[in-house]
DSSP file (Angstrom, degrees, kcal/mol; ACC not computed):
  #  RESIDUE AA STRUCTURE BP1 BP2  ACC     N-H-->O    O-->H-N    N-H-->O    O-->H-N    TCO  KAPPA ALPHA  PHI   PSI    X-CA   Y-CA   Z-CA
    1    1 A X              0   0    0      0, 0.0    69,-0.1     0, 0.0     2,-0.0   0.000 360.0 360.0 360.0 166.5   16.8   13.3  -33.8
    2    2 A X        -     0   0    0      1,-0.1     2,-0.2     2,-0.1   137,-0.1  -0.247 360.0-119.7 -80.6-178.1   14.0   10.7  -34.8
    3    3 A X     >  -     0   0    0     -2,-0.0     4,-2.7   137,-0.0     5,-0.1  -0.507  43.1 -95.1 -96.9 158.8   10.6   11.0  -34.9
    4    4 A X  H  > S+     0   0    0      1,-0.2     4,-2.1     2,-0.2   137,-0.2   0.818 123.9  49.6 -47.2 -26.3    8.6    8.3  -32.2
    5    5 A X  H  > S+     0   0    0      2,-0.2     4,-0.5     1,-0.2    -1,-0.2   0.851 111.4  45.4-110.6 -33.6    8.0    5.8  -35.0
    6    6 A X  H  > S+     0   0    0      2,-0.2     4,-2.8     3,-0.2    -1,-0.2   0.878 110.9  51.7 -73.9 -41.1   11.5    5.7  -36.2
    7    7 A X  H  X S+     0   0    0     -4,-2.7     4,-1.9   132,-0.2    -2,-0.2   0.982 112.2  51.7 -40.6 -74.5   13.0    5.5  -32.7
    8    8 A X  H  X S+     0   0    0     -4,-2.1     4,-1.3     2,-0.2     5,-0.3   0.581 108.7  46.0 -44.2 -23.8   10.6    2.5  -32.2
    9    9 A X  H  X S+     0   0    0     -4,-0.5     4,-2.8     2,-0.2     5,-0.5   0.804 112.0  52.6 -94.1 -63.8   11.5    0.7  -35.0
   10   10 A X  H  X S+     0   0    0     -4,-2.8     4,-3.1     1,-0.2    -2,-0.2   0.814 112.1  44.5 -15.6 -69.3   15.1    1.2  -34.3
   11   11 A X  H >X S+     0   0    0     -4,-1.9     4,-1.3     1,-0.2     3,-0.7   0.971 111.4  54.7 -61.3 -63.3   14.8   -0.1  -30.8
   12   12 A X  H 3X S+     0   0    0     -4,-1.3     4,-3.6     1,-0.2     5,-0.3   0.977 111.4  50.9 -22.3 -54.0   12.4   -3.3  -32.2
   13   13 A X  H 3X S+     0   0    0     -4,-2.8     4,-0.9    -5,-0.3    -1,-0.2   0.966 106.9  48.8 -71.4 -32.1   15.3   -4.0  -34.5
   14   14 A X  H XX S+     0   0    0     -4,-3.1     3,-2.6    -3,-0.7     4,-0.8   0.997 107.9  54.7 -56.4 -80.8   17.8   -4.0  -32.1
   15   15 A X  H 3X S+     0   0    0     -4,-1.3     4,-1.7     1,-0.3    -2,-0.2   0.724 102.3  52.4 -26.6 -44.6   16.1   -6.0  -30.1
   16   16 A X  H 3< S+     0   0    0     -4,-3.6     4,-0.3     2,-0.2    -1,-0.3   0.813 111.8  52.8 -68.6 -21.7   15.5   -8.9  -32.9
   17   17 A X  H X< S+     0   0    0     -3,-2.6     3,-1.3    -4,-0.9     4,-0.3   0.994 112.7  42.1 -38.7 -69.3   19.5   -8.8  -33.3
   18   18 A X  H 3X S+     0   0    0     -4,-0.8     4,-2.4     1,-0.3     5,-0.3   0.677  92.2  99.3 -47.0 -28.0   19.8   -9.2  -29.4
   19   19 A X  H 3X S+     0   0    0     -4,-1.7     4,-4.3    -5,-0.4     5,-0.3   0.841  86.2  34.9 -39.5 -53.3   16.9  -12.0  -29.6
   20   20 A X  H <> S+     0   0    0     -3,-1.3     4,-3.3    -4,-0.3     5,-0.5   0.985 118.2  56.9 -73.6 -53.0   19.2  -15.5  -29.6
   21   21 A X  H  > S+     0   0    0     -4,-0.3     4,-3.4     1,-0.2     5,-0.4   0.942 110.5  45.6 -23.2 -64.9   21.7  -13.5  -27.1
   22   22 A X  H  X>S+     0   0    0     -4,-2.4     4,-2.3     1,-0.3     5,-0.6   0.958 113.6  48.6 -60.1 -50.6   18.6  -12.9  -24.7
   23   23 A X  H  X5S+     0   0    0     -4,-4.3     4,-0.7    -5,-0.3    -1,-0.3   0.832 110.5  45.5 -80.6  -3.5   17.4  -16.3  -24.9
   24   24 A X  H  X5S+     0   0    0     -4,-3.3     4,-3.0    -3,-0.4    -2,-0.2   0.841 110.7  51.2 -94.6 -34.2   20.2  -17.9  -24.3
   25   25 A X  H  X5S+     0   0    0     -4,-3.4     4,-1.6    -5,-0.5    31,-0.2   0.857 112.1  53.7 -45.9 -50.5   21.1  -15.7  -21.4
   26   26 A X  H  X5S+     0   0    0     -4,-2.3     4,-2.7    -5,-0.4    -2,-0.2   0.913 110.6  47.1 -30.9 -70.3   17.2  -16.5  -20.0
   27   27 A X  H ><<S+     0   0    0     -4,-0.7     3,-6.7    -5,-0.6     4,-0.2   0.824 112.5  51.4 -53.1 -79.4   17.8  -20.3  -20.3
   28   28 A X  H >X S+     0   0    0     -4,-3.0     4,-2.7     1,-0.3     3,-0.9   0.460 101.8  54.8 -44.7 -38.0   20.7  -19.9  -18.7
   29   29 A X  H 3X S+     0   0    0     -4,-1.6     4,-1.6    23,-0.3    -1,-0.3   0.565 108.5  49.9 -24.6 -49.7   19.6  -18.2  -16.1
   30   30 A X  H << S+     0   0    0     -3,-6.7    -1,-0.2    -4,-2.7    -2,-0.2   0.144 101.8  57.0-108.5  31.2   17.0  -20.8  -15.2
   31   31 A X  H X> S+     0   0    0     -3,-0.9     3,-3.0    -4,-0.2     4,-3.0   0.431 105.1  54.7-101.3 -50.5   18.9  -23.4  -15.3
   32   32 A X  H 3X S+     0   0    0     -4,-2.7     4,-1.9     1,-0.3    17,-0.3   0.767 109.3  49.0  -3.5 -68.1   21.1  -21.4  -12.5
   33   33 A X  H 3< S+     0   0    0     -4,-1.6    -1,-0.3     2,-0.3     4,-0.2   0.315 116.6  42.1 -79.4 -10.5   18.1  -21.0  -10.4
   34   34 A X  H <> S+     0   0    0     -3,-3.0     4,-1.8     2,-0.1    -1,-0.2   0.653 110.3  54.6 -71.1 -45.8   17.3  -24.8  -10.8
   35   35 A X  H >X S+     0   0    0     -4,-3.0     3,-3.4     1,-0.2     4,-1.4   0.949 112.3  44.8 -69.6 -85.6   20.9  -26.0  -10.4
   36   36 A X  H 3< S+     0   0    0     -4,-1.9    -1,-0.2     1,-0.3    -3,-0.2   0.599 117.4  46.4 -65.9 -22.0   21.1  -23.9   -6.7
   37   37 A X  H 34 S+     0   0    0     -4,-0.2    -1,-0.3     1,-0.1     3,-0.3   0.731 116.9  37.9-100.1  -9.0   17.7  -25.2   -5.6
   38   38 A X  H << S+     0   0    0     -3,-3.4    -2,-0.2    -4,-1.8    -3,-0.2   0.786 125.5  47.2 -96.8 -21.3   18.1  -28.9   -6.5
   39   39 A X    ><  +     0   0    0     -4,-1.4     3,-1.5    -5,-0.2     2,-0.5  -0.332  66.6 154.0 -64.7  29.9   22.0  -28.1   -5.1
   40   40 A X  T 3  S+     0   0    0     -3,-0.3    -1,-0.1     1,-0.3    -3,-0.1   0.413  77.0  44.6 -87.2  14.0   21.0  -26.1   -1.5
   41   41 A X  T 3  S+     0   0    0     -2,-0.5    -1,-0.3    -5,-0.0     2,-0.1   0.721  98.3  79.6-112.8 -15.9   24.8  -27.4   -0.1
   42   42 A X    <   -     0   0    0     -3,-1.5     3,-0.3     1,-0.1     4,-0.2  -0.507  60.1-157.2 -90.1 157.0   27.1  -26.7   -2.9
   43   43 A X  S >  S+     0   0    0     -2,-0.1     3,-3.1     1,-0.1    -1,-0.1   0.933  77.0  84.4 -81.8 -54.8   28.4  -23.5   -3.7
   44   44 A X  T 3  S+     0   0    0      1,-0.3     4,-0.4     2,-0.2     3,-0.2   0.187  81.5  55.9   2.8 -44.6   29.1  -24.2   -7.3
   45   45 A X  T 3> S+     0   0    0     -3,-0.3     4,-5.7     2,-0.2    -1,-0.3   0.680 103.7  64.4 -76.4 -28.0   25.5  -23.4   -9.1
   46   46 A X  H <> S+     0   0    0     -3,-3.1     4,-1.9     1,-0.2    -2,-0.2   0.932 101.9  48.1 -36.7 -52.8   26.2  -19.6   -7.0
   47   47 A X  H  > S+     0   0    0     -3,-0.2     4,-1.9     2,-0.2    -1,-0.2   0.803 113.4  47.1 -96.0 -29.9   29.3  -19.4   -9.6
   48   48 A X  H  > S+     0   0    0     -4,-0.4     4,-1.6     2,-0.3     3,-0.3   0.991 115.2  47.4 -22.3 -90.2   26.4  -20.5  -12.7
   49   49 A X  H  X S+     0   0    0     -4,-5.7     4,-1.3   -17,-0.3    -2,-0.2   0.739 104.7  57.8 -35.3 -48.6   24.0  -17.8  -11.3
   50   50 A X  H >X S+     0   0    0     -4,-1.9     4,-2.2     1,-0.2     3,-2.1   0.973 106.8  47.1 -53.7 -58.0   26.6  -15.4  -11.2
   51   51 A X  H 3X S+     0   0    0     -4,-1.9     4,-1.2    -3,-0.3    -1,-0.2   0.730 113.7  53.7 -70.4  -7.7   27.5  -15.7  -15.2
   52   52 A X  H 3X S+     0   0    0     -4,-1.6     4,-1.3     2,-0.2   -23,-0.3   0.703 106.1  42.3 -37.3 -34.9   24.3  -15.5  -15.8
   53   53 A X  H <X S+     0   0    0     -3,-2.1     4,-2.8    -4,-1.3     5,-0.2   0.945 114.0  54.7 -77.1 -61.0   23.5  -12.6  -14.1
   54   54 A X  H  X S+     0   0    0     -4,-2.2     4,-2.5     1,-0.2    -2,-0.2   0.852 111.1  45.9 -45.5 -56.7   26.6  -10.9  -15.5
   55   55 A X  H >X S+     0   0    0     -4,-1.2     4,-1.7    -5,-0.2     3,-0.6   0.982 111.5  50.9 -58.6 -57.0   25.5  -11.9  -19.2
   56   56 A X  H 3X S+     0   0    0     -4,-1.3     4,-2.6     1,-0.2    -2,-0.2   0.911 113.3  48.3 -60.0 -36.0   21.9  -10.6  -18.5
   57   57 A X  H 3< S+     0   0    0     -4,-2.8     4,-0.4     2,-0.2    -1,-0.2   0.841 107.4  54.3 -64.1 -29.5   23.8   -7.1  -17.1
   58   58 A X  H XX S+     0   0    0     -4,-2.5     4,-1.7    -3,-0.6     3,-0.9   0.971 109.1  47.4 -80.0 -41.8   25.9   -6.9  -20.2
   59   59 A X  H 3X S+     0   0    0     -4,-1.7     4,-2.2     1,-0.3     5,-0.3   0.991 115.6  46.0 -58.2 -46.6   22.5   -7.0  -22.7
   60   60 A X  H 3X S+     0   0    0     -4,-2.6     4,-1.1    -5,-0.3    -1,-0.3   0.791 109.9  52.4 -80.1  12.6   21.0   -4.4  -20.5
   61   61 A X  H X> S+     0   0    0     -3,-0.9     3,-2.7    -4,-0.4     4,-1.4   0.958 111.1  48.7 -59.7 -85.5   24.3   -2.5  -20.6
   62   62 A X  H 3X S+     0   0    0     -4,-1.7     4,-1.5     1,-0.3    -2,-0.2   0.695 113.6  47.6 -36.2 -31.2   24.0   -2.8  -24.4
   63   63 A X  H 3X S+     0   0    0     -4,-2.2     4,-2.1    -5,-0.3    -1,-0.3   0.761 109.9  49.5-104.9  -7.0   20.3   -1.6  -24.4
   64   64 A X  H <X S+     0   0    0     -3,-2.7     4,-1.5    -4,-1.1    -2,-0.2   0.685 108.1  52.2 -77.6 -17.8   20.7    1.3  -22.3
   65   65 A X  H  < S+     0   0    0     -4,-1.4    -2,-0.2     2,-0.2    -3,-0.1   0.871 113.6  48.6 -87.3 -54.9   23.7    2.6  -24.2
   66   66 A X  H >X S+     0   0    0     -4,-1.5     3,-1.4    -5,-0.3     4,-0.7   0.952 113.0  41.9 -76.1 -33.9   21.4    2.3  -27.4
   67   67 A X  H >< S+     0   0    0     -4,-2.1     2,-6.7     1,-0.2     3,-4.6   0.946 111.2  55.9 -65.5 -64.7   18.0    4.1  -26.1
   68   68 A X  T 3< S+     0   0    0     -4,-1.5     3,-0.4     1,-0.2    -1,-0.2   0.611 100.6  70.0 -58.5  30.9   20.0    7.0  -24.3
   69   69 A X  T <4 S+     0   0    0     -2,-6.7     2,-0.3    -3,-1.4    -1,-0.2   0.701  87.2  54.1 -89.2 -32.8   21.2    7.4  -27.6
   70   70 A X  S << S+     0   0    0     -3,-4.6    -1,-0.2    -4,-0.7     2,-0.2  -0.465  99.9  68.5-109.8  60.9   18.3    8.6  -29.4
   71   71 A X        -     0   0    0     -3,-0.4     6,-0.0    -2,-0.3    66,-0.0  -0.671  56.5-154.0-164.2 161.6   17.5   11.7  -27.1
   72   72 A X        +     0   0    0     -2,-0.2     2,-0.2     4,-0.0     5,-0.1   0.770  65.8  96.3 -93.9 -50.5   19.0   14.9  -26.4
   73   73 A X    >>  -     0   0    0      1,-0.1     3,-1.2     3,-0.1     4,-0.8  -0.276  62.6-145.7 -93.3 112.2   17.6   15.7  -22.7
   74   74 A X  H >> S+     0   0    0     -2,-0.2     3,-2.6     1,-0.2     4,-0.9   0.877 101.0  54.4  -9.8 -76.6   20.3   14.6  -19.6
   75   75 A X  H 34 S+     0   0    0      1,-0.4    -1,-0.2     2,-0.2    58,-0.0   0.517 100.9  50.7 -59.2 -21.4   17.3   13.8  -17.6
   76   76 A X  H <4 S+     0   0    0     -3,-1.2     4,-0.4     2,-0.2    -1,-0.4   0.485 111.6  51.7 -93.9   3.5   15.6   11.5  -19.9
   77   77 A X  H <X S+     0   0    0     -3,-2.6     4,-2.4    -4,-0.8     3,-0.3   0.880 107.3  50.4 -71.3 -68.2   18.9    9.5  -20.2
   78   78 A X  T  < S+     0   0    0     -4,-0.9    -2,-0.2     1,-0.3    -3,-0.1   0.494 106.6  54.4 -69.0 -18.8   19.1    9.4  -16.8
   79   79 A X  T >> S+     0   0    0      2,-0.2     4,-2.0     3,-0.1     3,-1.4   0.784 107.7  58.6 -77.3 -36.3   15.1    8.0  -16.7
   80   80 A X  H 3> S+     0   0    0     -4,-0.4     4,-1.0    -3,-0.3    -2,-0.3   0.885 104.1  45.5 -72.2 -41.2   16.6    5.5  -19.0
   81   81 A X  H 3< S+     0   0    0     -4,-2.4    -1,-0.3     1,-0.2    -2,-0.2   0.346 109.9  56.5 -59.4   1.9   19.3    4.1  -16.5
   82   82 A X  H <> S+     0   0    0     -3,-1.4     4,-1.3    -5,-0.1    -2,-0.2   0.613 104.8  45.5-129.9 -49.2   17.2    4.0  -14.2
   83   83 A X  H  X S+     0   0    0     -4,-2.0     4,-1.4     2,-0.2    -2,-0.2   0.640 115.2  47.5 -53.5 -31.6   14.5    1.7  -15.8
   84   84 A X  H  X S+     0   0    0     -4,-1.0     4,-0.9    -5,-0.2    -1,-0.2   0.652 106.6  56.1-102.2  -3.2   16.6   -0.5  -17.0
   85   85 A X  H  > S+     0   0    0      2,-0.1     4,-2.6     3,-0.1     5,-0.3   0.873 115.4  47.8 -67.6 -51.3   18.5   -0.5  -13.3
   86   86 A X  H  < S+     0   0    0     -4,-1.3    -2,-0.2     1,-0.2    -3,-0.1   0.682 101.8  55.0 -70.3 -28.3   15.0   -1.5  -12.3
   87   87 A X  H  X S+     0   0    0     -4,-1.4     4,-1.0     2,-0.1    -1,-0.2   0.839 111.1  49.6 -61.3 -34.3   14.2   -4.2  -14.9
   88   88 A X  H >X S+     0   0    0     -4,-0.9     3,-0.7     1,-0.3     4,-0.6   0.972 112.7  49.1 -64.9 -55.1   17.6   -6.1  -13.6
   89   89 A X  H 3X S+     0   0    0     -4,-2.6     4,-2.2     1,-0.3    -1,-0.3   0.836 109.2  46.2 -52.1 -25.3   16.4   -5.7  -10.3
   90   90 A X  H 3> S+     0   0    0      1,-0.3     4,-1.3    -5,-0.3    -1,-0.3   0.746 117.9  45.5 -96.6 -30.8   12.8   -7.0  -11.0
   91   91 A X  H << S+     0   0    0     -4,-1.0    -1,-0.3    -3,-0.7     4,-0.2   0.162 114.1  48.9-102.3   7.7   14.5  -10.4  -13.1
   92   92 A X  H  X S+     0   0    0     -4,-0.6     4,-3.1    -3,-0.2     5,-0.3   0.587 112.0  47.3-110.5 -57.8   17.1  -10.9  -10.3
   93   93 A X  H >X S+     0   0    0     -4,-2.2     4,-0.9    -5,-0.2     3,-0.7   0.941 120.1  48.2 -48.9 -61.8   13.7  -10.6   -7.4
   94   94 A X  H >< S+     0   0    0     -4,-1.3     3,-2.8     1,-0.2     4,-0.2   0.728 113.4  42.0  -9.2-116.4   11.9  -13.2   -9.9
   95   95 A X  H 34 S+     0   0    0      1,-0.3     4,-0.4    -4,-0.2    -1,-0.2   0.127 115.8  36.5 -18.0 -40.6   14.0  -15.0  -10.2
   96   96 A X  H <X S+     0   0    0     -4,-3.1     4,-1.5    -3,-0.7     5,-0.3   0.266  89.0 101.1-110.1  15.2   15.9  -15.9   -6.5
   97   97 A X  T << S+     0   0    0     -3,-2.8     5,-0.2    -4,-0.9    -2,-0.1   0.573  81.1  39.6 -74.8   1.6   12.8  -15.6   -4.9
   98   98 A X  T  > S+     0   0    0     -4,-0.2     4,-1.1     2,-0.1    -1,-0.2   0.756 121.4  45.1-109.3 -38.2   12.2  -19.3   -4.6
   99   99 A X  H  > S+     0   0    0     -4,-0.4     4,-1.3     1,-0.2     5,-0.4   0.703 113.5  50.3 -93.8  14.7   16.4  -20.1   -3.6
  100  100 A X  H  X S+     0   0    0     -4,-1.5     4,-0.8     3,-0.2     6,-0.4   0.809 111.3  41.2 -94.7 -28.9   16.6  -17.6   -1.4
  101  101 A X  H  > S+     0   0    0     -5,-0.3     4,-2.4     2,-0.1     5,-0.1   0.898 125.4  45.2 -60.8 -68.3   13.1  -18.6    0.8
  102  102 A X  H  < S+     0   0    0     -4,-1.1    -2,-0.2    -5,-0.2    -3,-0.2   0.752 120.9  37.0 -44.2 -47.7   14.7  -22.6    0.3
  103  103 A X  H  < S+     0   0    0     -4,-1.3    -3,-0.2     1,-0.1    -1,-0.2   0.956 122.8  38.3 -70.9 -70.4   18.7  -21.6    1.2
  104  104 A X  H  < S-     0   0    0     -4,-0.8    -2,-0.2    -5,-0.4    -1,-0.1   0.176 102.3-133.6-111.6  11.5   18.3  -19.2    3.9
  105  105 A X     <  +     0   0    0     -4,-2.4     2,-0.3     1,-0.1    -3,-0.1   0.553  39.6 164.5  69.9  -1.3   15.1  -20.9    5.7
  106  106 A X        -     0   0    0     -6,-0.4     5,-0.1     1,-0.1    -1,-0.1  -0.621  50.0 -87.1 -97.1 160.3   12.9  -18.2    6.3
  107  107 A X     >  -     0   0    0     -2,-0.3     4,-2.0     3,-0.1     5,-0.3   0.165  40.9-130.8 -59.9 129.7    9.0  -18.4    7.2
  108  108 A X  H >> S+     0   0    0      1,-0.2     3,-2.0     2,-0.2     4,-1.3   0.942 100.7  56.7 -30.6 -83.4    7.0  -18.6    3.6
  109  109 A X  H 3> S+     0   0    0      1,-0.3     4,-1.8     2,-0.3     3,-0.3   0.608 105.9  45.4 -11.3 -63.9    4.7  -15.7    4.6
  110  110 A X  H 3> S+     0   0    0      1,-0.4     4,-1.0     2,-0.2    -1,-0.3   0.650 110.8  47.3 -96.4 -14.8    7.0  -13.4    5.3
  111  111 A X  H <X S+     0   0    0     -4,-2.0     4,-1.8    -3,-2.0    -1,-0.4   0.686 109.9  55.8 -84.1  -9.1    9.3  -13.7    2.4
  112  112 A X  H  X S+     0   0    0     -4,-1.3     4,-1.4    -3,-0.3     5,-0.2   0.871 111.8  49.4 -80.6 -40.9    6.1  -13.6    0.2
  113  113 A X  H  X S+     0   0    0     -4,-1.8     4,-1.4    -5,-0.3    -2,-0.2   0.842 112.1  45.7 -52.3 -36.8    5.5  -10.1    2.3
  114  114 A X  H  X S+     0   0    0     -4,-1.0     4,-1.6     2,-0.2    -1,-0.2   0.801 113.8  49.2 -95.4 -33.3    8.7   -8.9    1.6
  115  115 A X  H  X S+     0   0    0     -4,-1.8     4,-0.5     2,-0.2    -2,-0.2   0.489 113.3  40.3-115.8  30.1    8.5   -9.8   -1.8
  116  116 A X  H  X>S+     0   0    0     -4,-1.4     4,-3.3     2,-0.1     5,-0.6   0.805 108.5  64.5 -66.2 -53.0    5.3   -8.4   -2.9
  117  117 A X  H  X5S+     0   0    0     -4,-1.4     4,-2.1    -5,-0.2    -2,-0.2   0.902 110.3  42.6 -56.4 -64.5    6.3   -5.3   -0.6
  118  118 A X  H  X5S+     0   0    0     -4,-1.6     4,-3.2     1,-0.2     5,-0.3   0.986 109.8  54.5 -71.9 -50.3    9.3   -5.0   -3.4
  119  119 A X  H  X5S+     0   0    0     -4,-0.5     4,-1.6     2,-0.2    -1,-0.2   0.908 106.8  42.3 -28.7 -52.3    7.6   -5.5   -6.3
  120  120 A X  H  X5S+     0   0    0     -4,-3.3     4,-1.8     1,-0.2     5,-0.3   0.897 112.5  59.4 -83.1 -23.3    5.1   -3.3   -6.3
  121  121 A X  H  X<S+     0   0    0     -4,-2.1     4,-1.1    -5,-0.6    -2,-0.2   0.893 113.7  38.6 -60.3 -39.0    7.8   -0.7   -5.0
  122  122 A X  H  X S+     0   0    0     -4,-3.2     4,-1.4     1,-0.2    -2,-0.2   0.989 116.4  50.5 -76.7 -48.8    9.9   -1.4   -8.3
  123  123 A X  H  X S+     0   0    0     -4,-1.6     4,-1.4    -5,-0.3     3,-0.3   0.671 111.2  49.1 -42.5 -50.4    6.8   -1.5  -10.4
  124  124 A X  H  X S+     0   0    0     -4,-1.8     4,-2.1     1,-0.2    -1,-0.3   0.766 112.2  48.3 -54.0 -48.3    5.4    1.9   -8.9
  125  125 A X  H  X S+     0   0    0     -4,-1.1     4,-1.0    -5,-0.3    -2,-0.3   0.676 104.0  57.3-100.2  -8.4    8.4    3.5   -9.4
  126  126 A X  H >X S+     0   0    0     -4,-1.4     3,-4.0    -3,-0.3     4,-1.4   0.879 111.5  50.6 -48.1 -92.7    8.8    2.2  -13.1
  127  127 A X  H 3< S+     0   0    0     -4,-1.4    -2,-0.2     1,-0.3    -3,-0.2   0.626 108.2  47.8   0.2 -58.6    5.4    4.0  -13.6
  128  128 A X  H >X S+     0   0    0     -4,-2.1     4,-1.5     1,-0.2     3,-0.7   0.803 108.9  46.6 -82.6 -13.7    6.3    6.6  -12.4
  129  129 A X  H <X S+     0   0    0     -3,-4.0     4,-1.1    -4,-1.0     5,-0.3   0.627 114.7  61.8 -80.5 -28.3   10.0    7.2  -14.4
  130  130 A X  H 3< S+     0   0    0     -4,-1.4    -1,-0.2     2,-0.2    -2,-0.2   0.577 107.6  37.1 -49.4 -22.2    7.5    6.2  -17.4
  131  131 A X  H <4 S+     0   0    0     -3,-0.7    -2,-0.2    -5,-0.3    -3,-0.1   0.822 112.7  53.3-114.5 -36.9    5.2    9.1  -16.9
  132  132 A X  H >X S+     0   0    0     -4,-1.5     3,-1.7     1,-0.2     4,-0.8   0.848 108.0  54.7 -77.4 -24.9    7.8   11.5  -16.1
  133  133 A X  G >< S+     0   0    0     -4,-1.1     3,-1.7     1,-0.3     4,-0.3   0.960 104.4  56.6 -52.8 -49.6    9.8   10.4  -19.7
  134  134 A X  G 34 S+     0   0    0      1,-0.3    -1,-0.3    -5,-0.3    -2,-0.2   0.203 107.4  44.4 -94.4  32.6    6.8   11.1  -21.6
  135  135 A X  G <4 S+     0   0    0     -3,-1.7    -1,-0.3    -2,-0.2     3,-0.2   0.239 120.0  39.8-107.0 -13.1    6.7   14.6  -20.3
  136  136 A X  S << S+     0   0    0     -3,-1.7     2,-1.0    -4,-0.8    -3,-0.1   0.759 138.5  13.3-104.9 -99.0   10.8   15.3  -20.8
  137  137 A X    >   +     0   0    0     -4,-0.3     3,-1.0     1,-0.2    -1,-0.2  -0.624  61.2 173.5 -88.1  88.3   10.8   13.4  -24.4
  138  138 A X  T 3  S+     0   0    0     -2,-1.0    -1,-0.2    -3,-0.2     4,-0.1   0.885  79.2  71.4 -67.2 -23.7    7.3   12.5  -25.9
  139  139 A X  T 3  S+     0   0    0      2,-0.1  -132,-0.2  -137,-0.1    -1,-0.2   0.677  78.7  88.3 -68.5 -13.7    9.2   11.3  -28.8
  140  140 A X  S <  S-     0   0    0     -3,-1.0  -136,-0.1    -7,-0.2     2,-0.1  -0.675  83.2-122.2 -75.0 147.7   10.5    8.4  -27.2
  141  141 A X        -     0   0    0     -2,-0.2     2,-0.1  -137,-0.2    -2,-0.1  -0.592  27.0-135.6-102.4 153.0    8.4    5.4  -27.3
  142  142 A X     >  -     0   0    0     -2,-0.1     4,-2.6     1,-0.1    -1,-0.1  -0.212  30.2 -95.1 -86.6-173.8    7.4    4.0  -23.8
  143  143 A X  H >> S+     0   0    0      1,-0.2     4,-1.7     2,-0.2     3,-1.2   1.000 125.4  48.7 -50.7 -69.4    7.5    0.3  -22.7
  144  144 A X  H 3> S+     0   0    0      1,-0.2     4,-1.8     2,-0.2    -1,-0.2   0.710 111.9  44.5 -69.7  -6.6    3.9   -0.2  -23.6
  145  145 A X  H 3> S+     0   0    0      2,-0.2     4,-0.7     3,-0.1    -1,-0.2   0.749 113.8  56.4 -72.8 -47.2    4.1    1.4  -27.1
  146  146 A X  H << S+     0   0    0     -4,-2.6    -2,-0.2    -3,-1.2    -3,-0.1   0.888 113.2  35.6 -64.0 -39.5    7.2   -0.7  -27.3
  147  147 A X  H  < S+     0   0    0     -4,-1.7     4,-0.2     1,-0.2    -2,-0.2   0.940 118.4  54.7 -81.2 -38.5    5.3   -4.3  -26.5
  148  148 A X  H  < S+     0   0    0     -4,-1.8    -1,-0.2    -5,-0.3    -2,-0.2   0.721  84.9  91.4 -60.6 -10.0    2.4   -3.1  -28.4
  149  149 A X  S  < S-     0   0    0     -4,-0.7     2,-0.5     1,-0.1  -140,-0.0  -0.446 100.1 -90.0 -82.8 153.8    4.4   -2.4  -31.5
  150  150 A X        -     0   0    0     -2,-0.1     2,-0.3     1,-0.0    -1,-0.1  -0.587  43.6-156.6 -85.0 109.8    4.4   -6.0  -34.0
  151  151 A X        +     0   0    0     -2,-0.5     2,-0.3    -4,-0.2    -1,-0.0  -0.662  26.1 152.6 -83.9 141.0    7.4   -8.3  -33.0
  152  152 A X        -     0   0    0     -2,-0.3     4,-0.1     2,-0.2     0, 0.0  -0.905  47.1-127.6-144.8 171.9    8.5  -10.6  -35.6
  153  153 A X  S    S+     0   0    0     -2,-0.3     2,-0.3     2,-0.1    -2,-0.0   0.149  86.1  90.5-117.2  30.9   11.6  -12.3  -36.5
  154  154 A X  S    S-     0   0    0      0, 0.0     2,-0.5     0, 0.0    -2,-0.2  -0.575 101.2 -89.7 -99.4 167.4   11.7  -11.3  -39.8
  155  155 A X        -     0   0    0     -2,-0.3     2,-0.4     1,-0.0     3,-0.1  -0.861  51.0-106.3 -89.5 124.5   13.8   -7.6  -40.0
  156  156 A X        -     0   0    0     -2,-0.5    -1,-0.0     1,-0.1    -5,-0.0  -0.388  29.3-118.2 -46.7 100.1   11.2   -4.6  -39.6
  157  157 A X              0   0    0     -2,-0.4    -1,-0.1     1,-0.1     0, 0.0  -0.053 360.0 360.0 -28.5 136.8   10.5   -2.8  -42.8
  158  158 A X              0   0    0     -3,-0.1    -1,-0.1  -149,-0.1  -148,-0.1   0.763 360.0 360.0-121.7 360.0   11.6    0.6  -42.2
């Protein structure tokens, strides 16, 4: 198995493959979410949003496949499906929180309630699948180790 630093560069480099994939999935994405709120009668921007969402599920498909690849332990696999179940969820909340208030008509307030109230509930429970990883595998690098590490678009020395 790797060492942290090798893992980390692995995962960095995959990611700068994935890079145009990711932004172009992103864009698309917000065009979706533009298209359904400047659209609020047609169904049509729905079928947009959906391949979007579906392309944003297949990269994190592809990036869960590659971390639980580089560790040994069930559990910490299973932390890893579980985080990245939680990023999708957390870019999907983003993200339809403005046509879903706007579509479906309900009081500001209380969709703002409802969607702090899930945020910090996904976000807490990141944390905490964060803390318990780096007790199962300390050789894997977390999220913040991962953002802190120097992104470029050049290919990482290894």
């Amino acid at each position: 198995m790797k060492n942290k630093q090798e893992r980390t560069r692995f995962i960095q480099e995959a990611k700068r493959r994935l890079m145009k994939q990711r932004l172009l999935s992103a864009l698309l994405y917000g065009i979706s979410i533009v298209l359904v709120v400047a659209n609020r009668g047609a169904y049509w921007p729905f079928a947009v949003l959906v391949v979007a969402l579906v392309l944003i599920a297949r990269l994190h498909s592809q990036e869960v496949n590659r971390d639980m690849a580089l560790t040994e332990h069930r559990n910490m696999k299973r932390i890893i499906q579980v985080q990245y179940v939680i990023d999708y969820c957390f870019i999907v909340l983003v993200g339809l929180f403005l046509p879903v208030v706007l579509n479906l008509g309900l009081p500001f307030f209380t969709s703002i309630g409802i969607y702090l109230v899930l945020a910090v509930a996904l976000l807490m429970t990141d944390s905490i699948l964060e803390r318990r990883g780096k007790k199962l595998d300390p050789e894997h690098p977390t999220k913040k180790e991962l953002r802190t590490y120097p992104k470029t678009w050049k290919k990482l020395k290894t």
